[in-house]
C-alpha positions as CSV (number, residue, x, y, z in Angstrom):
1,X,10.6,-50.7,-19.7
2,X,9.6,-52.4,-16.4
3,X,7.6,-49.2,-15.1
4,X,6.1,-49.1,-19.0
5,X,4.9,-52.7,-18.2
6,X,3.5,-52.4,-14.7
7,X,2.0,-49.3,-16.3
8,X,0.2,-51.1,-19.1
9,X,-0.2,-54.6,-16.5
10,X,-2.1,-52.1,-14.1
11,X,-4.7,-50.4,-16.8
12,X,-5.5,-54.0,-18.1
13,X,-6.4,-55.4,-14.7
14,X,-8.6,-52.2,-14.0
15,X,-10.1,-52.4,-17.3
16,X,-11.0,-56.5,-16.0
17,X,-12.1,-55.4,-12.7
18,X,-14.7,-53.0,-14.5
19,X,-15.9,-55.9,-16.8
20,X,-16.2,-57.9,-14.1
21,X,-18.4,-55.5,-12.3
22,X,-20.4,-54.3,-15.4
23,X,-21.2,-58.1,-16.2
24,X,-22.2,-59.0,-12.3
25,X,-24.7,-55.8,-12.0
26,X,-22.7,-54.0,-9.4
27,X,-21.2,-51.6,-11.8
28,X,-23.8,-50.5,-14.2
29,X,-23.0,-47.7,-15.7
30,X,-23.8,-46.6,-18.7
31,X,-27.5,-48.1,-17.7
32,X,-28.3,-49.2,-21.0
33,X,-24.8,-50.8,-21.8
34,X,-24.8,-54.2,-23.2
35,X,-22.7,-55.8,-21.2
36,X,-24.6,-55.1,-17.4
37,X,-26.0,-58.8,-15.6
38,X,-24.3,-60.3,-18.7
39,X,-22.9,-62.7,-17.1
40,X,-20.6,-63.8,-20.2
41,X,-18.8,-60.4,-19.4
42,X,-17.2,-61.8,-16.0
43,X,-15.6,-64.0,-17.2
44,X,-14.1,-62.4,-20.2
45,X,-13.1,-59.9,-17.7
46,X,-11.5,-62.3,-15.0
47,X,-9.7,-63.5,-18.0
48,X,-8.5,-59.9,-19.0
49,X,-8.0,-58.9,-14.9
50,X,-5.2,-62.3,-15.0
51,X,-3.7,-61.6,-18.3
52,X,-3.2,-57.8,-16.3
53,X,-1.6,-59.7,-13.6
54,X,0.8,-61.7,-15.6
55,X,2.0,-58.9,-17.5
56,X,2.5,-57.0,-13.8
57,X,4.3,-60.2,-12.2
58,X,6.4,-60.3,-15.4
59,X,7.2,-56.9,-15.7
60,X,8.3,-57.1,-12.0
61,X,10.4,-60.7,-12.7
């Protein structure tokens, strides 16, 4: 269950990481995606990147 949690902890943080970097401009791809210079987007996806890193610091607890 702990390595199922990391797992999922560690997916969640790359999938906050890539909002992050879609809604700051320096990952925008696809071009024409809504969510590139949104700047609404980073911080949705700071918020999903630390909900990532609770799940792995709890998983590891």
């Amino acid at each position: 269950m702990q390595t199922l949690l990391t797992l999922v902890g560690i997916i969640v943080l790359l999938a906050g990481i890539v909002f992050i970097g879609q809604g700051s401009g320096y990952f925008p791809y696809p071009a024409e995606s809504f969510m590139v210079r949104e700047t609404r987007w980073v911080y949705y996806g700071a918020a999903i990147a630390v909900a990532g890193l609770l799940i792995i610091v709890l998983a590891r607890w």
